[in-house]
C-alpha positions in Angstrom: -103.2 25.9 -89.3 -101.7 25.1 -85.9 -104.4 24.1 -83.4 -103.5 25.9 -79.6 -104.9 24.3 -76.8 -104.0 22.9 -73.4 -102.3 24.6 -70.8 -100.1 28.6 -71.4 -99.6 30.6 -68.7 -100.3 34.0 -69.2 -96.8 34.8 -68.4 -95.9 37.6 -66.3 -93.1 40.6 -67.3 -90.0 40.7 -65.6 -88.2 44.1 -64.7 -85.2 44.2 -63.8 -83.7 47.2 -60.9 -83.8 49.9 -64.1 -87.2 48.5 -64.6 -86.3 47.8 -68.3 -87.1 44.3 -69.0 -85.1 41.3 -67.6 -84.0 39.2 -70.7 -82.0 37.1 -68.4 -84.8 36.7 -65.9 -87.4 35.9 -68.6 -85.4 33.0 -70.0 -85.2 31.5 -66.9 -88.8 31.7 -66.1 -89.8 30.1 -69.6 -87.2 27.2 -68.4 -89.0 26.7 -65.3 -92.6 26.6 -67.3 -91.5 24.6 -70.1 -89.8 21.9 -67.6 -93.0 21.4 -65.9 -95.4 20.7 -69.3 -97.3 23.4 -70.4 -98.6 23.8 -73.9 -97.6 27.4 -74.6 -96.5 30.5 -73.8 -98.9 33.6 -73.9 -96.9 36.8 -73.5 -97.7 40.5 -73.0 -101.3 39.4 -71.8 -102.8 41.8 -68.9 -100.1 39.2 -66.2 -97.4 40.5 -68.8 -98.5 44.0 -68.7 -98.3 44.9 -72.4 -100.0 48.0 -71.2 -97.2 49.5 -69.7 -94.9 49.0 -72.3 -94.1 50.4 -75.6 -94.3 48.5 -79.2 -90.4 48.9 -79.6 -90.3 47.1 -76.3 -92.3 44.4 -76.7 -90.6 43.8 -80.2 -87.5 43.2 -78.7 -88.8 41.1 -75.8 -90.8 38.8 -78.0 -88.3 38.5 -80.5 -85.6 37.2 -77.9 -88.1 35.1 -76.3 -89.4 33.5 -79.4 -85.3 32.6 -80.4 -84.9 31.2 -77.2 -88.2 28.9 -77.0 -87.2 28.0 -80.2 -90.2 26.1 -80.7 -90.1 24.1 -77.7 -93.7 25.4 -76.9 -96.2 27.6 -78.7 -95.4 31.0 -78.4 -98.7 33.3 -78.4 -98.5 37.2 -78.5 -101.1 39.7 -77.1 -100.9 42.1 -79.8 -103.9 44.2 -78.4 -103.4 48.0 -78.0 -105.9 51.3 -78.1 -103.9 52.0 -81.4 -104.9 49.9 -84.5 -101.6 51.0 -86.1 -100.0 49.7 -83.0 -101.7 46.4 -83.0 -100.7 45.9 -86.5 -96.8 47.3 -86.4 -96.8 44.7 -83.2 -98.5 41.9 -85.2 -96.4 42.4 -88.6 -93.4 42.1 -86.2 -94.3 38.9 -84.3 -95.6 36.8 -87.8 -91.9 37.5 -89.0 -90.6 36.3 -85.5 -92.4 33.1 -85.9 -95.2 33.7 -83.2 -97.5 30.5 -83.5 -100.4 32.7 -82.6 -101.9 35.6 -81.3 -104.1 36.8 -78.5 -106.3 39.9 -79.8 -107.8 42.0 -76.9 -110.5 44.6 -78.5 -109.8 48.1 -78.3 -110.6 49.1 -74.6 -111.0 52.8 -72.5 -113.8 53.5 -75.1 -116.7 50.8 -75.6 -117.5 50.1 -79.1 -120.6 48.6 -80.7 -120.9 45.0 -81.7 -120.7 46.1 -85.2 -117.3 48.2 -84.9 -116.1 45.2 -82.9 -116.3 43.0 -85.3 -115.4 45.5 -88.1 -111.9 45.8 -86.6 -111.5 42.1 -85.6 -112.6 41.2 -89.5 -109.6 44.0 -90.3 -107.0 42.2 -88.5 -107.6 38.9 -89.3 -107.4 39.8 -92.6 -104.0 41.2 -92.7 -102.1 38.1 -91.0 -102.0 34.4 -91.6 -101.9 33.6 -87.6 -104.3 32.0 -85.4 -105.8 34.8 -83.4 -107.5 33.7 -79.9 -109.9 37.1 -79.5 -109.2 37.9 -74.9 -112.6 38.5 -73.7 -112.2 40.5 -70.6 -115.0 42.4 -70.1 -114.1 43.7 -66.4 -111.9 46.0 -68.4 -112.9 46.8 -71.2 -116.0 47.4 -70.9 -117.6 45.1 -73.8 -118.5 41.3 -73.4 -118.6 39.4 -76.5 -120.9 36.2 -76.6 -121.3 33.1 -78.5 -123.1 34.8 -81.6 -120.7 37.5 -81.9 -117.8 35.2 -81.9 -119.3 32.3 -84.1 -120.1 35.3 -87.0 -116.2 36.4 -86.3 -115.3 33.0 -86.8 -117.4 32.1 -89.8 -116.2 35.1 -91.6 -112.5 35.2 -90.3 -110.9 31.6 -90.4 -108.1 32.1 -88.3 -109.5 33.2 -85.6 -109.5 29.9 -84.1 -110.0 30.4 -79.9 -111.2 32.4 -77.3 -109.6 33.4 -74.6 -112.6 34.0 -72.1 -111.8 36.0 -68.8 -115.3 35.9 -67.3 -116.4 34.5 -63.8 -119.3 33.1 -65.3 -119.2 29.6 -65.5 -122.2 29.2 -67.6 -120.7 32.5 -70.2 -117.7 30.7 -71.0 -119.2 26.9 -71.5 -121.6 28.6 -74.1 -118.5 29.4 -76.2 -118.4 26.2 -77.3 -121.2 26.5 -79.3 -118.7 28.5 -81.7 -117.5 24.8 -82.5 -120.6 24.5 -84.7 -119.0 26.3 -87.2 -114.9 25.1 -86.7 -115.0 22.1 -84.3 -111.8 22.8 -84.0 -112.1 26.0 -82.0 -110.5 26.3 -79.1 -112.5 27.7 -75.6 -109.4 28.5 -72.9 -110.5 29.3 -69.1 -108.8 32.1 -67.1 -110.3 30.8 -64.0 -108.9 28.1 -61.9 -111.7 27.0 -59.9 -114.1 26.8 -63.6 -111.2 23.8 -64.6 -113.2 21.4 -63.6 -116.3 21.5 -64.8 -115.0 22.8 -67.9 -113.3 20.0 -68.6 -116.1 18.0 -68.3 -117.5 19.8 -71.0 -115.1 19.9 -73.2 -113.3 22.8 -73.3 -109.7 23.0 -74.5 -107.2 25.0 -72.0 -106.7 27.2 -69.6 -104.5 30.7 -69.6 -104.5 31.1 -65.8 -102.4 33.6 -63.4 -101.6 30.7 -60.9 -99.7 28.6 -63.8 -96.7 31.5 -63.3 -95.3 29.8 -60.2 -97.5 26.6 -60.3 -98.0 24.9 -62.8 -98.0 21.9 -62.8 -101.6 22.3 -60.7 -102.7 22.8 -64.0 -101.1 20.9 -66.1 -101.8 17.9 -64.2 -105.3 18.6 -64.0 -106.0 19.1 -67.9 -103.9 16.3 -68.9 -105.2 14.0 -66.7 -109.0 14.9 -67.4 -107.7 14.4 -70.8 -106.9 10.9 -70.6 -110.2 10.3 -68.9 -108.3 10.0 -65.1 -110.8 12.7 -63.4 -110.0 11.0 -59.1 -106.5 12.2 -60.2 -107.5 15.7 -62.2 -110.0 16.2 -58.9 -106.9 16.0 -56.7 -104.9 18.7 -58.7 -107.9 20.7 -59.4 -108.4 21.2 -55.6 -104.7 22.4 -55.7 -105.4 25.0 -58.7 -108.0 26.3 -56.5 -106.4 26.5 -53.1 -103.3 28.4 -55.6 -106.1 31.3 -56.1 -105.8 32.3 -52.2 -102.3 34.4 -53.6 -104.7 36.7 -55.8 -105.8 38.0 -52.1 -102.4 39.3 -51.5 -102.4 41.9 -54.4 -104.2 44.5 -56.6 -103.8 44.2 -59.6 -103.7 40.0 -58.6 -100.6 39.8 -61.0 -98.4 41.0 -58.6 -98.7 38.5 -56.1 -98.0 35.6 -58.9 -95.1 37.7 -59.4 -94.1 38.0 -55.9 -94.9 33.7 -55.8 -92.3 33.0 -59.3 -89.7 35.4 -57.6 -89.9 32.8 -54.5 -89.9 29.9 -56.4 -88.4 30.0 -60.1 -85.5 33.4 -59.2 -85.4 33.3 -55.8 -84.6 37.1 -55.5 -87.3 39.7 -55.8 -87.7 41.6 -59.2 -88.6 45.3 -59.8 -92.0 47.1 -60.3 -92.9 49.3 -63.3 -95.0 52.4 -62.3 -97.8 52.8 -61.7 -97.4 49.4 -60.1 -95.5 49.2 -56.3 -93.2 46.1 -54.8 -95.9 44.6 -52.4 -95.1 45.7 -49.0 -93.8 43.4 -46.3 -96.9 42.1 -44.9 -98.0 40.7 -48.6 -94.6 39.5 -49.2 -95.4 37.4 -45.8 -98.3 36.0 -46.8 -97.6 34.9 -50.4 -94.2 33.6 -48.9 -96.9 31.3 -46.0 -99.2 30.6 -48.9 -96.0 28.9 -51.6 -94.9 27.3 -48.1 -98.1 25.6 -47.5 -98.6 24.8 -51.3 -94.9 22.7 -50.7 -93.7 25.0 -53.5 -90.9 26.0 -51.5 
């Protein structure tokens, strides 16, 4: 089974003025990602808005963006949904695409138990061959896995083979790798640019970060060169990862203003909004326009 690691953006959904989804747009912005050295692509993640978007929708966007990576990167799938016959029409659909993995958020607006958590992530597992990365995010959906919950996942679900862990804890996601006691190759990925660091210090195997939409080779740089031991040079683009988080001020949700920054740098004309998300008004536009200036992205 394919190991994922390193660096994928968690890459944001383009819309184009009839706020359908920009084909056109997206190829260009998986160009732009792939050109600077990232690992993967992670679509329709909470940056890619899967939750805004029907299954028909995101079958047709993954399947053109699968033909047109065409296996230049990994290409992971958030497959998550409130609807298990959603999740599985969606996953079905992307294994026959050739996905080289999927990102599995558990089922959210209602909090489950441990045991019903597990129940459904033993279900899916079960009914694909693909490496699943289970998308801890506890912010929203209420439940927060930890390291025990995950290893007995793990030891009972073989390809589930990562976690995705979207926690500000530093401390919550290095406990993760405990799960490696059971695979060692299981893969712990960071949604937090200023945890980078530490983390890789510790061992930990990628990140799926916001800021990697318009920069990244911040983060790129950083893991490979921690990677091959370098860590004065990962330091220096580590401090640029975290100076790239001052755009999440600009914006709420924060994925807006990384949109706003890719427009700037990778399209260099402004995309549409899907309700119930708004265009960021003129003042934001200003400051993530400063911001990419004084990164020397523009």
């Amino acid at each position: 089974m394919k190991r994922l690691c390193g660096v994928n953006p968690p890459v944001i959904t383009i819309f184009d003025e009839h706020h359908k989804v920009d084909i056109e747009s997206s190829k260009r912005q998986a160009d732009f990602l792939i050109s600077k050295g990232v690992d993967g692509l992670a679509y329709l993640g909470t940056s890619g808005e899967f939750s805004i978007m029907t299954v028909e929708e995101k079958k047709n966007f993954i399947n053109e963006m699968i033909k047109y990576v065409n296996g230049r990167v990994n290409v992971i799938v958030g497959v998550g949904d409130t609807c298990l016959e959603n999740t599985m029409d969606l996953l079905k659909f992307v294994e026959q695409a050739g996905a080289d993995g999927v990102l599995l958020i558990n089922p959210y607006f209602s909090v489950y138990s441990t045991d019903m958590v597990e129940a459904y992530f033993g279900y899916v597992a079960s009914h694909t061959s693909l490496p699943i990365i289970i998308y801890n995010f506890p912010d929203l959906t209420g439940y927060c896995f930890n390291a025990d919950v995950v290893a007995r996942i793990v030891k009972a679900n073989p390809n589930v083979v990562g976690i995705k862990d979207t926690i500000a804890d530093f401390n919550h996601v290095l406990s993760m790798q405990k799960v490696k006691e059971i695979n060692p190759d299981f893969s712990v990925f960071s949604a937090y640019e200023n945890q980078a660091m530490g983390l890789l210090v510790c061992g930990v195997d990628g990140f799926i970060n916001a800021t990697a939409n318009f920069a990244p080779e911040y983060t790129v740089n950083t893991y490979q060169s921690a990677k091959r031991g370098d860590f004065n040079e990962a330091a220096k683009w580590f401090n640029k990862m975290v100076e790239a988080m001052d755009i999440y001020a600009y914006s709420t949700p924060l994925f807006l203003a990384c949109k706003q920054a890719m427009y700037y740098r990778v399209l260099h004309h402004d995309g549409q909004e899907r309700l119930p998300a708004l265009s960021l008004d003129a003042t934001a536009k200003a400051n993530v326009y400063n911001k990419m200036r004084d990164l020397e992205l523009l």
